[in-house]
Every structure is written in structure tokens, then in C-alpha cells.
PyMOL commands that place a pseudoatom at each C-alpha (Angstrom):
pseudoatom trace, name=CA, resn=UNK, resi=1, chain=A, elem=C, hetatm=0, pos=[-2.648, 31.212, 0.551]
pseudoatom trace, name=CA, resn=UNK, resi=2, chain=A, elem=C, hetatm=0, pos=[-3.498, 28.398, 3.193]
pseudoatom trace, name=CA, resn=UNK, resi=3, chain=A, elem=C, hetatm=0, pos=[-1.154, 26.672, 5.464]
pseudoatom trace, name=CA, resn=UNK, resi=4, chain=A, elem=C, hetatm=0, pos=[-1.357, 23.101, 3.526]
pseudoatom trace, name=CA, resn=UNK, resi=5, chain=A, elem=C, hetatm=0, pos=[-2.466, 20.041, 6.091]
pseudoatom trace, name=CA, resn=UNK, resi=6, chain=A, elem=C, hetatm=0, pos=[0.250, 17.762, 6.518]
pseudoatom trace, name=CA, resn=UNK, resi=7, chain=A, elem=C, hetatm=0, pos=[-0.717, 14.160, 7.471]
pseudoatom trace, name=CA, resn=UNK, resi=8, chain=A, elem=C, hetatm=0, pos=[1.872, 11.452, 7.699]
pseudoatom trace, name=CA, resn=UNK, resi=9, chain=A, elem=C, hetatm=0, pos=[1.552, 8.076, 7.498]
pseudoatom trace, name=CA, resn=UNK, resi=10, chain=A, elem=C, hetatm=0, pos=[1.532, 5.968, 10.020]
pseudoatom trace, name=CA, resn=UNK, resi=11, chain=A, elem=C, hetatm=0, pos=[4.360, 3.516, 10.892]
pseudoatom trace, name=CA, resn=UNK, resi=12, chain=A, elem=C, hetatm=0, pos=[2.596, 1.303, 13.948]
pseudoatom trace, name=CA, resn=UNK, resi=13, chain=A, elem=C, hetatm=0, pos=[-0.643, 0.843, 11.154]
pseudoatom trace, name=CA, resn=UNK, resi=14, chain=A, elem=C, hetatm=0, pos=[1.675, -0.257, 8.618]
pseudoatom trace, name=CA, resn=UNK, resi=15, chain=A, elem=C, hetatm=0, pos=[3.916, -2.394, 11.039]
pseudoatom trace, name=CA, resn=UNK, resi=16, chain=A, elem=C, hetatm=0, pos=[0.419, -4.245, 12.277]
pseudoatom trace, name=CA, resn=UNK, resi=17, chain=A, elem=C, hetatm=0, pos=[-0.465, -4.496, 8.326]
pseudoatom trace, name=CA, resn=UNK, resi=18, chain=A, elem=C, hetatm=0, pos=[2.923, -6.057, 7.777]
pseudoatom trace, name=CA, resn=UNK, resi=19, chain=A, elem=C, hetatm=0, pos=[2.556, -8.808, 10.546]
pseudoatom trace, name=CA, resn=UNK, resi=20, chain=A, elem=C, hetatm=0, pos=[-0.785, -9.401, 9.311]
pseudoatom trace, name=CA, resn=UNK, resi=21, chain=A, elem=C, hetatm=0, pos=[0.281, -10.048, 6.014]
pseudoatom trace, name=CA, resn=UNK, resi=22, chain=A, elem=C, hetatm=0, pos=[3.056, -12.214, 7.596]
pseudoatom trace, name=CA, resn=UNK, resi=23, chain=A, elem=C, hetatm=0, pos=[0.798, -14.385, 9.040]
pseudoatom trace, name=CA, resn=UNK, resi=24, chain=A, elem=C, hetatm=0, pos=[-1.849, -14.739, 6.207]
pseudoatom trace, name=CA, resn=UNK, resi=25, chain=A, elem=C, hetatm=0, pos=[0.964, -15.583, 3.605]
pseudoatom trace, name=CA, resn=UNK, resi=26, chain=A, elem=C, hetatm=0, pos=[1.933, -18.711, 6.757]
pseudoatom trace, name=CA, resn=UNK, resi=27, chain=A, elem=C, hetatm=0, pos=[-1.641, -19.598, 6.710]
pseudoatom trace, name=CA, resn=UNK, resi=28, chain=A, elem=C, hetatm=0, pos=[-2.155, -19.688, 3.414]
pseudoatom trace, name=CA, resn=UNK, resi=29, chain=A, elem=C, hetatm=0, pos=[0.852, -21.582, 2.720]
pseudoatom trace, name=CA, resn=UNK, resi=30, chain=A, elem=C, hetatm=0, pos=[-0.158, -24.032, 5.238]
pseudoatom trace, name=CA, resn=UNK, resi=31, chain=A, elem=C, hetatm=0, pos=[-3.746, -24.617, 3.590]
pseudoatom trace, name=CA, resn=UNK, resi=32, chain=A, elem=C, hetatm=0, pos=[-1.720, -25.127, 0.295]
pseudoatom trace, name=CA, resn=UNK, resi=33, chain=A, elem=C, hetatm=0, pos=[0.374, -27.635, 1.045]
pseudoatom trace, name=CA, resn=UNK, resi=34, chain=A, elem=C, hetatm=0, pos=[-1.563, -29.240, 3.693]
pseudoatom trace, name=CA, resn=UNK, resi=35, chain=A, elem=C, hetatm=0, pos=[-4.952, -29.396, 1.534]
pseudoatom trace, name=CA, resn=UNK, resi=36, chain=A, elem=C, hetatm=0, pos=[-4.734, -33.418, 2.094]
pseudoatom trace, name=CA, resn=UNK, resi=37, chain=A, elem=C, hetatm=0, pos=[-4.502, -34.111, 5.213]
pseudoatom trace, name=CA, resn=UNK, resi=38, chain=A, elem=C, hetatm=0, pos=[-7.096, -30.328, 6.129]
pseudoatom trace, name=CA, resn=UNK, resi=39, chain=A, elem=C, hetatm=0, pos=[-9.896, -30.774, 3.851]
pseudoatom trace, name=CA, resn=UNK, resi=40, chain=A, elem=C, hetatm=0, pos=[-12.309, -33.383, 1.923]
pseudoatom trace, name=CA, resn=UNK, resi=41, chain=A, elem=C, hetatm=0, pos=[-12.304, -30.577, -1.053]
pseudoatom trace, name=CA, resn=UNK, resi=42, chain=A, elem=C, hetatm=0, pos=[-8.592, -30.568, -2.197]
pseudoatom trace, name=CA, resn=UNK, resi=43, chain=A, elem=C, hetatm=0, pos=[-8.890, -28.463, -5.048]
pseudoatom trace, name=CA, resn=UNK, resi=44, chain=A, elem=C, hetatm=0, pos=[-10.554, -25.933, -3.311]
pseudoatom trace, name=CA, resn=UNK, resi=45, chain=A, elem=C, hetatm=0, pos=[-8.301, -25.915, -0.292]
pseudoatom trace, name=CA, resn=UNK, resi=46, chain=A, elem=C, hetatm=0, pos=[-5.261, -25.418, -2.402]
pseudoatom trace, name=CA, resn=UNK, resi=47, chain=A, elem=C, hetatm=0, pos=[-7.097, -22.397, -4.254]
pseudoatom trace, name=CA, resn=UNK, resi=48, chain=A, elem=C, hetatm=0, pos=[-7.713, -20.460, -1.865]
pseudoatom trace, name=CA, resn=UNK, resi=49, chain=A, elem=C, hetatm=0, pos=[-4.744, -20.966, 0.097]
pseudoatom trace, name=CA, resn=UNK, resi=50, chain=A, elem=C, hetatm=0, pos=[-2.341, -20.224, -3.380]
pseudoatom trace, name=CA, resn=UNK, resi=51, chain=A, elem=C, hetatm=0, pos=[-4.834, -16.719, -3.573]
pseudoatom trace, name=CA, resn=UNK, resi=52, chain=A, elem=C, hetatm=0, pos=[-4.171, -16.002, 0.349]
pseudoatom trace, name=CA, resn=UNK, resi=53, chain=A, elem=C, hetatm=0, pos=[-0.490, -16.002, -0.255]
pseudoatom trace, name=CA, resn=UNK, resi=54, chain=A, elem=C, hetatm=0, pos=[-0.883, -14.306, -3.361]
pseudoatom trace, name=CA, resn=UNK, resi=55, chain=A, elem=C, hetatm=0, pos=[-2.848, -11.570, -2.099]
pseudoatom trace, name=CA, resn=UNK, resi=56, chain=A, elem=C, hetatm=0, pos=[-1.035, -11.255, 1.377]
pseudoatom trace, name=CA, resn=UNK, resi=57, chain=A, elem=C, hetatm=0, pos=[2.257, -11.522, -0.254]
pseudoatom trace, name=CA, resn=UNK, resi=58, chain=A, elem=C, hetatm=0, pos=[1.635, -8.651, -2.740]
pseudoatom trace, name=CA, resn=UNK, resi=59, chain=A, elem=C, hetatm=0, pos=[0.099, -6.229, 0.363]
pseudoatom trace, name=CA, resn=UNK, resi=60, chain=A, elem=C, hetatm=0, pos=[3.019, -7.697, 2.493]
pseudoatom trace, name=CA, resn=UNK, resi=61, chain=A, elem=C, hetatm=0, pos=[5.358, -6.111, -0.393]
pseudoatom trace, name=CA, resn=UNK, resi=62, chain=A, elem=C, hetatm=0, pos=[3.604, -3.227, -0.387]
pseudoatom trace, name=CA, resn=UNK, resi=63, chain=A, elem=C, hetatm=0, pos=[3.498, -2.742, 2.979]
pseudoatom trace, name=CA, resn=UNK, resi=64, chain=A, elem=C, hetatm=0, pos=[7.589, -2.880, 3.036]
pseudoatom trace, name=CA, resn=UNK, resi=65, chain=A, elem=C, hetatm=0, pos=[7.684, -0.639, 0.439]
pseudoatom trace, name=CA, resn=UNK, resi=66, chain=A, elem=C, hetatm=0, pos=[5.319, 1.985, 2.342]
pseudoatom trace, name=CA, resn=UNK, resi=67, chain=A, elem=C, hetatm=0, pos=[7.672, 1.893, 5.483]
pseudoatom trace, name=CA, resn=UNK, resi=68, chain=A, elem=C, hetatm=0, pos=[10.661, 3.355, 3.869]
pseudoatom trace, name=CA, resn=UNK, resi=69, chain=A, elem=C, hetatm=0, pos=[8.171, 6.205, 1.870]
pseudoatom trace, name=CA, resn=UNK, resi=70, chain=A, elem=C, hetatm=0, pos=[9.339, 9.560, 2.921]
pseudoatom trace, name=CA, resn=UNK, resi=71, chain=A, elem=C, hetatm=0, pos=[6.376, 11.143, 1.348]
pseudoatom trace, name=CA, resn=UNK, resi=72, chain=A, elem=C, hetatm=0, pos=[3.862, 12.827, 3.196]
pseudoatom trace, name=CA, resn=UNK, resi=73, chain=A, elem=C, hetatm=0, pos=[0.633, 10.453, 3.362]
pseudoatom trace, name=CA, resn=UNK, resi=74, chain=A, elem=C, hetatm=0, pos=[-1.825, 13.072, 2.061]
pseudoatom trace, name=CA, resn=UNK, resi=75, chain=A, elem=C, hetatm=0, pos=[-1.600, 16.745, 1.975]
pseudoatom trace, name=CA, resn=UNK, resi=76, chain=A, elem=C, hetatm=0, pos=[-4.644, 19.085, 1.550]
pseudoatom trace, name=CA, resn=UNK, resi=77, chain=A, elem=C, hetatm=0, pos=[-3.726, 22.818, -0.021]
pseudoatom trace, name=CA, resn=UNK, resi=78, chain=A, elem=C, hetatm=0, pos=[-4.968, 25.505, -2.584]
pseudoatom trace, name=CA, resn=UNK, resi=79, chain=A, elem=C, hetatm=0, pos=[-4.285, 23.136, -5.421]
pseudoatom trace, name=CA, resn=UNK, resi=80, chain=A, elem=C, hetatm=0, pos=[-5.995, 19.879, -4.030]
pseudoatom trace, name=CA, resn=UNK, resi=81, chain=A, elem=C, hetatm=0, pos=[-5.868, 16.951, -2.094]
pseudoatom trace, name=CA, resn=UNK, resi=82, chain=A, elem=C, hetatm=0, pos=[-1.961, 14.906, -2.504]
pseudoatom trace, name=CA, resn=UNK, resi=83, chain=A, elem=C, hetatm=0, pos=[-2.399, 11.288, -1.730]
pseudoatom trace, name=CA, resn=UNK, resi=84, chain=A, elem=C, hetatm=0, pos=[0.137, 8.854, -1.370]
pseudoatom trace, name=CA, resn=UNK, resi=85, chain=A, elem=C, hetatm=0, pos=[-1.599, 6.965, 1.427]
pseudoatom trace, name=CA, resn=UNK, resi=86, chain=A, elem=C, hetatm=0, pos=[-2.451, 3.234, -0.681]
pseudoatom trace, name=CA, resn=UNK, resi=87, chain=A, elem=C, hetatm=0, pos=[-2.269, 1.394, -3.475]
pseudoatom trace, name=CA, resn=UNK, resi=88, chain=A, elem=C, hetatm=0, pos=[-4.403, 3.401, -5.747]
pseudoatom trace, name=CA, resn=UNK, resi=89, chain=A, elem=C, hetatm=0, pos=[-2.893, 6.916, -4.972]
pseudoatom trace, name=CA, resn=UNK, resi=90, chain=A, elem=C, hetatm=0, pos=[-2.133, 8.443, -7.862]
pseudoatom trace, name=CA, resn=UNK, resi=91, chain=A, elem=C, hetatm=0, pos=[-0.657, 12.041, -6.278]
pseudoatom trace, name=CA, resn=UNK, resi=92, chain=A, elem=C, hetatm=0, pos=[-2.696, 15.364, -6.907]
pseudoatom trace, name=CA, resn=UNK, resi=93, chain=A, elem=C, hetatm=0, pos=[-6.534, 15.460, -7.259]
pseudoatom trace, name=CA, resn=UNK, resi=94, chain=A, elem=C, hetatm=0, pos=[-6.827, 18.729, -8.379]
pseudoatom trace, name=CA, resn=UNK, resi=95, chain=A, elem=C, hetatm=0, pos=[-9.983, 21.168, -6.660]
pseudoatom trace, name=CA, resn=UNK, resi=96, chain=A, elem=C, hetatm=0, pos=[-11.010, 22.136, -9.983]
pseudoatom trace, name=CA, resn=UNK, resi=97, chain=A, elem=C, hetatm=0, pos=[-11.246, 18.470, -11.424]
pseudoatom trace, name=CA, resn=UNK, resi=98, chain=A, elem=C, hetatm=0, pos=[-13.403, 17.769, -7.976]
pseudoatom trace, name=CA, resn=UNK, resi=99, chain=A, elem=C, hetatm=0, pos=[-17.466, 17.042, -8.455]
pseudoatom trace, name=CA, resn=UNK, resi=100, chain=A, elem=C, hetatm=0, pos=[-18.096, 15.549, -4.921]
pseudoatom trace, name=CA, resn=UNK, resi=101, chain=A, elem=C, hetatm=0, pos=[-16.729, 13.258, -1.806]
pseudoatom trace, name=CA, resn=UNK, resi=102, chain=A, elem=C, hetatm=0, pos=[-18.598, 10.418, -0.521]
pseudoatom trace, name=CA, resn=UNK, resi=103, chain=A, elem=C, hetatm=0, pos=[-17.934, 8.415, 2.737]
pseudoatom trace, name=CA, resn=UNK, resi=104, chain=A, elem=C, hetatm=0, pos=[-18.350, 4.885, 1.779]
pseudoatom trace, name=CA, resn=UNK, resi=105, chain=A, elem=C, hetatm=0, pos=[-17.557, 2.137, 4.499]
pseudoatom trace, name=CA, resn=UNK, resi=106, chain=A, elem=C, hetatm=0, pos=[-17.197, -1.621, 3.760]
pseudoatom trace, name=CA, resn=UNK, resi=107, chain=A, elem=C, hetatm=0, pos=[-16.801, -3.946, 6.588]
pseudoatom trace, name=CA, resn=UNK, resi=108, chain=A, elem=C, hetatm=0, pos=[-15.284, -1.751, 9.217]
pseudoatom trace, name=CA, resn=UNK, resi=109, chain=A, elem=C, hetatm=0, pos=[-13.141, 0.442, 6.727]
pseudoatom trace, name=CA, resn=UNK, resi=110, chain=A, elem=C, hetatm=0, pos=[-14.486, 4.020, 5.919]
pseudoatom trace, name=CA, resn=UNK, resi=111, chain=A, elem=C, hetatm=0, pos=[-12.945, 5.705, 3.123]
pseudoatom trace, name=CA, resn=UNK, resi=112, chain=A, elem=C, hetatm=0, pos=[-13.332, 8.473, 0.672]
pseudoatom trace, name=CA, resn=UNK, resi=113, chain=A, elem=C, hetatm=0, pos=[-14.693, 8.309, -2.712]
pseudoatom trace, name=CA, resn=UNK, resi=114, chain=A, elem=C, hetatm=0, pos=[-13.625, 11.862, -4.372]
pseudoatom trace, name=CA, resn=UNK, resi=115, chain=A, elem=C, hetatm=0, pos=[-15.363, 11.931, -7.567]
pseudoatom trace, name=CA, resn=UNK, resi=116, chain=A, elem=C, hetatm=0, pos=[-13.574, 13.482, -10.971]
pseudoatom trace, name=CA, resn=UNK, resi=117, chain=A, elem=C, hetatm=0, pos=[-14.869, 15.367, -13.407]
pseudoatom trace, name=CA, resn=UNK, resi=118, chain=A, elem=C, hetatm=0, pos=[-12.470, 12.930, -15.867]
pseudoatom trace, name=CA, resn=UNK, resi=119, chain=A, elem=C, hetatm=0, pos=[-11.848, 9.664, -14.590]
pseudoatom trace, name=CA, resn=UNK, resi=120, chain=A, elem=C, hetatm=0, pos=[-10.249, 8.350, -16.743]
pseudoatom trace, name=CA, resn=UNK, resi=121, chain=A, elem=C, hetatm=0, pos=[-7.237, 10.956, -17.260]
pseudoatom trace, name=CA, resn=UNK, resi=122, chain=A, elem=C, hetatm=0, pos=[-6.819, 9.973, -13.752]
pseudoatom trace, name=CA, resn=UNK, resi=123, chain=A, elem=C, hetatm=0, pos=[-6.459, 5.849, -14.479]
pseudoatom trace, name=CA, resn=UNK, resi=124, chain=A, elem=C, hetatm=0, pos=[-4.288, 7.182, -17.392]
pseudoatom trace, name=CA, resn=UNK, resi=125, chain=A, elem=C, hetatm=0, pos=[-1.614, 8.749, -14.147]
pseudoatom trace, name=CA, resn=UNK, resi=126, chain=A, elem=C, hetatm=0, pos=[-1.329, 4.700, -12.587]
pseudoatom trace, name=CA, resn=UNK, resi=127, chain=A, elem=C, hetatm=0, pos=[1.879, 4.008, -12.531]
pseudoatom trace, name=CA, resn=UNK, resi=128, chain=A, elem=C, hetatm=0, pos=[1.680, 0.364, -13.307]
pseudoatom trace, name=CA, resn=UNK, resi=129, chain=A, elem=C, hetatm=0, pos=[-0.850, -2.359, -14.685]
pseudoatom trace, name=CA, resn=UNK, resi=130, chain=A, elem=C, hetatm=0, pos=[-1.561, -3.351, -11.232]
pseudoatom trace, name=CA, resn=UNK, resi=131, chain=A, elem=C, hetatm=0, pos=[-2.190, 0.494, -10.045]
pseudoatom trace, name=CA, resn=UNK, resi=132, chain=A, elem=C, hetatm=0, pos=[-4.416, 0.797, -13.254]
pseudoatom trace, name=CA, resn=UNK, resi=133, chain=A, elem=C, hetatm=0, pos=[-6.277, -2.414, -12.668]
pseudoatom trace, name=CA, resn=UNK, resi=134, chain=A, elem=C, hetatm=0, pos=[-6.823, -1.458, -9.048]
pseudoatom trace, name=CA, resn=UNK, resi=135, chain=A, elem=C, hetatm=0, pos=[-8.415, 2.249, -9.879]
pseudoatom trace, name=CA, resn=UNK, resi=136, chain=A, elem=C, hetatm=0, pos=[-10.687, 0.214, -12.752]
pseudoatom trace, name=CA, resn=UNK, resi=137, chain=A, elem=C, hetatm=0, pos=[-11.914, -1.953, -10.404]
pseudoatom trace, name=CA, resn=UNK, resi=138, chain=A, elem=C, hetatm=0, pos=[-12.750, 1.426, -8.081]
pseudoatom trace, name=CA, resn=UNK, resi=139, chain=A, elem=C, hetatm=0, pos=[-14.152, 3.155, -11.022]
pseudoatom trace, name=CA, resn=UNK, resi=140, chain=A, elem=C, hetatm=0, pos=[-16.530, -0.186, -12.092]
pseudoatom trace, name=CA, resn=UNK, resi=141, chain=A, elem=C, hetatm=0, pos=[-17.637, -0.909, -8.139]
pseudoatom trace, name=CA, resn=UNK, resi=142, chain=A, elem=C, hetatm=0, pos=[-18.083, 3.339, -6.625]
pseudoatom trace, name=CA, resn=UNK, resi=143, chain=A, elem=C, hetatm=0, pos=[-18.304, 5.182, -9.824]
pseudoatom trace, name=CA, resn=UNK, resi=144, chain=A, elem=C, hetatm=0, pos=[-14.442, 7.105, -9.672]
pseudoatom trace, name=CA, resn=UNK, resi=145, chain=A, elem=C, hetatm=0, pos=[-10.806, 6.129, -9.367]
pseudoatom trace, name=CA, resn=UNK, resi=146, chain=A, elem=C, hetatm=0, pos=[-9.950, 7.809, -6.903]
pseudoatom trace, name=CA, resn=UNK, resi=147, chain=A, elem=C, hetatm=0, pos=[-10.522, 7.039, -3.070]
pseudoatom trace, name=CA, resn=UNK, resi=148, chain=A, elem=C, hetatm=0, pos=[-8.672, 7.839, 0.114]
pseudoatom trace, name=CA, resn=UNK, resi=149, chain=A, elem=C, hetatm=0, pos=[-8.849, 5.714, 3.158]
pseudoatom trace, name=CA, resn=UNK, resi=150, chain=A, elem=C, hetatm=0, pos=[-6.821, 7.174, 6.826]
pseudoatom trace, name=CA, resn=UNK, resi=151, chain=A, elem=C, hetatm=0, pos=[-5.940, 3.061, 7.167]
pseudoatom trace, name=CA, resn=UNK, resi=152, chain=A, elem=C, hetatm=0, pos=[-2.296, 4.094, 6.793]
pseudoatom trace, name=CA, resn=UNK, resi=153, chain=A, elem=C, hetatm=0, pos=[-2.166, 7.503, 7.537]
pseudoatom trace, name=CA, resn=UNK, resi=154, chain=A, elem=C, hetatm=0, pos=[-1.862, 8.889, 11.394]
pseudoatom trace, name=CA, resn=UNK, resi=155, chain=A, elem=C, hetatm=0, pos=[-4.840, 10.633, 11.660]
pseudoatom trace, name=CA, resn=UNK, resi=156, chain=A, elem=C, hetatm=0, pos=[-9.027, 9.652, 12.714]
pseudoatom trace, name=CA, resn=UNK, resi=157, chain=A, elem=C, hetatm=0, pos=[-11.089, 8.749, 10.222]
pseudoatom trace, name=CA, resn=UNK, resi=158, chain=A, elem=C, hetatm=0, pos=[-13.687, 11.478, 11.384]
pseudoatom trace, name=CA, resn=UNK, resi=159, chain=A, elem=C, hetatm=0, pos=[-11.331, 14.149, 11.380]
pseudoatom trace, name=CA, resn=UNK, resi=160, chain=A, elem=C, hetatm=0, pos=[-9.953, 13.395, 7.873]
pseudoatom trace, name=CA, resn=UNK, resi=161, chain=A, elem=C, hetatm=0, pos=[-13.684, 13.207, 6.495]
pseudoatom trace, name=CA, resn=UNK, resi=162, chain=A, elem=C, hetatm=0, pos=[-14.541, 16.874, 8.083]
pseudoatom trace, name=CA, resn=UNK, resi=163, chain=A, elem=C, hetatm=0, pos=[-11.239, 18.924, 7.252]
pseudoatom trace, name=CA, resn=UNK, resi=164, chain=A, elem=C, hetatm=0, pos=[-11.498, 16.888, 3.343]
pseudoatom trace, name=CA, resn=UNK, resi=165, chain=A, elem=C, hetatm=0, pos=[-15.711, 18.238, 3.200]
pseudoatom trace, name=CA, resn=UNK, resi=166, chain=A, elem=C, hetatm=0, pos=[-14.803, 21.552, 4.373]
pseudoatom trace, name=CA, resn=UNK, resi=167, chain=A, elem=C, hetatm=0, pos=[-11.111, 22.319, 2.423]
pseudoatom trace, name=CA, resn=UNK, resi=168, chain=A, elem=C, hetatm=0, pos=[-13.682, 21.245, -0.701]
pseudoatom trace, name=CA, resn=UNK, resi=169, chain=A, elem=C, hetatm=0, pos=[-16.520, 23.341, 0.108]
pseudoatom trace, name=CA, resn=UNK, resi=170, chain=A, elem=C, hetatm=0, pos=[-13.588, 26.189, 0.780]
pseudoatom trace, name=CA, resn=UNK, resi=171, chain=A, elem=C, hetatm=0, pos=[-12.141, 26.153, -2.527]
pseudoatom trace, name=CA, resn=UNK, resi=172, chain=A, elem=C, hetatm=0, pos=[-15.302, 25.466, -4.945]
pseudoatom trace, name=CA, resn=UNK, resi=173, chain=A, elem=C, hetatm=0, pos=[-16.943, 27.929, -3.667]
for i in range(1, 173): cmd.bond("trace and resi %d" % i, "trace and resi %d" % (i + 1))
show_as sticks, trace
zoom trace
């Protein structure tokens, strides 16, 4: 048996998501109720400045939440990959269940797409309508659920991408 990989997540990443949030959900609260006085389009000024607090305000939850999480961001042992690094982490990805990881980047974000041999027993693990949603939307847009980005976790990108390939390679072999 292995020595699992630890990787924890990362408190300063989370803090700077946190005051980012902070100061969308001001912005877009400003754009709201100043839509008059800001814009010739009203209507469309107070839409998206309702979704920006909506949308900052959830990850600005979620982001509180995440800072008092005394789980372990992602572990990789015999059994599989653990993730409880975002939104969409929905705990143990099996090896076995495992048909391939992708890198996939949008913007500046790289993540990993680990594709399932059963997708949808894995939407059936969300916790909650949002969760579910969320992993639907990942399964519609990449093709699986499941995907694992190091945006809160303490570790490089690169480094998580290379042990992930070669721990998979390792133990379908």
C-alpha cells in the first residue's frame, strides 16, 4: 500500500477569493441601484448587477464555508482520487470507475476533467440541487461530472496534473 498524497487547501487563495467576492457583491450592488444615474440601458444595468451579487454572494458564501473545512482538499491513494477542493466535489472518484483525465483550461484556470465510467451515479452523490445542477452543467459542457481544479488547494497546477496522470496510469495498469 502507497503513502496517500495529502494536499490541503489553501487559506491565502480562499482569503483573496473571499475579498474578491466582497468587492463584486459592492459593485454589483452599486450597478443595481445606481442603473439611473450609470447607464442609458436601465434594465440591463440592473440585470446584470442583481446576477453579480447573486453570483458573488453565493461564491462569497461558499468561500466562508471553505475556510472553516477541516477536510483535506484532495487526497490521491489506492482507492482513488478524494476531492473536496470546490463546489462540485463530490468525495471519492474511485480508480476503477476512472476512463481518462483531461487538462482543460478556460481563461487562465486549468483544471482536471476525470472522466467516469458512470456519470451519472456520480451526479446522483451531489449533495444538493445546486451541487447537482453544477456537475450537469459539467457533464453537458466537458462530457463528465467530475473535475478538479488546484484554485483552492496549496499546491501548482503542474504538479497536481503530473502526480494525478501518473497515480492513474499506476493503478490501471
Amino acid at each position: 500500500m502507497n503513502q496517500p498524497i495529502e494536499i490541503p487547501l489553501s487559506k491565502g487563495k480562499m482569503i483573496f477569493g473571499i475579498v474578491g467576492s466582497i468587492g463584486f457583491v459592492i459593485l454589483g450592488f452599486g450597478l443595481f441601484t445606481q442603473a439611473e444615474s450609470l447607464s442609458e440601458n436601465v434594465m440591463y444595468s440592473k440585470i446584470v448587477g442583481a446576477a453579480s451579487v447573486l453570483f458573488f454572494g453565493a461564491t462569497l458564501i461558499y468561500g466562508i464555508i471553505k475556510m472553516f473545512d477541516k477536510k483535506t482538499g484532495l487526497i490521491i491513494d489506492d482507492q482513488g482520487i478524494t476531492d473536496h477542493s470546490n463546489a462540485t466535489s463530490i468525495g471519492l472518484v474511485n480508480w476503477s470507475d476512472i476512463t481518462a483525465i483531461k487538462t482543460h483550461q478556460v481563461m487562465a484556470t486549468k483544471f482536471l476533467l476525470i472522466e467516469v465510467q458512470n456519470p451519472e451515479a456520480y451526479i446522483e452523490k451531489a449533495k444538493n440541487g445546486m451541487q447537482r445542477k453544477l456537475m450537469q452543467a459539467n457533464m453537458k459542457t466537458y462530457g463528465t461530472p467530475v473535475s478538479i481544479t488546484s484554485t483552492t488547494l496549496s499546491y501548482d497546477f503542474g504538479k497536481l496534473e503530473k502526480i494525478v496522470q501518473e497515480k492513474f496510469a499506476e493503478y490501471t495498469a
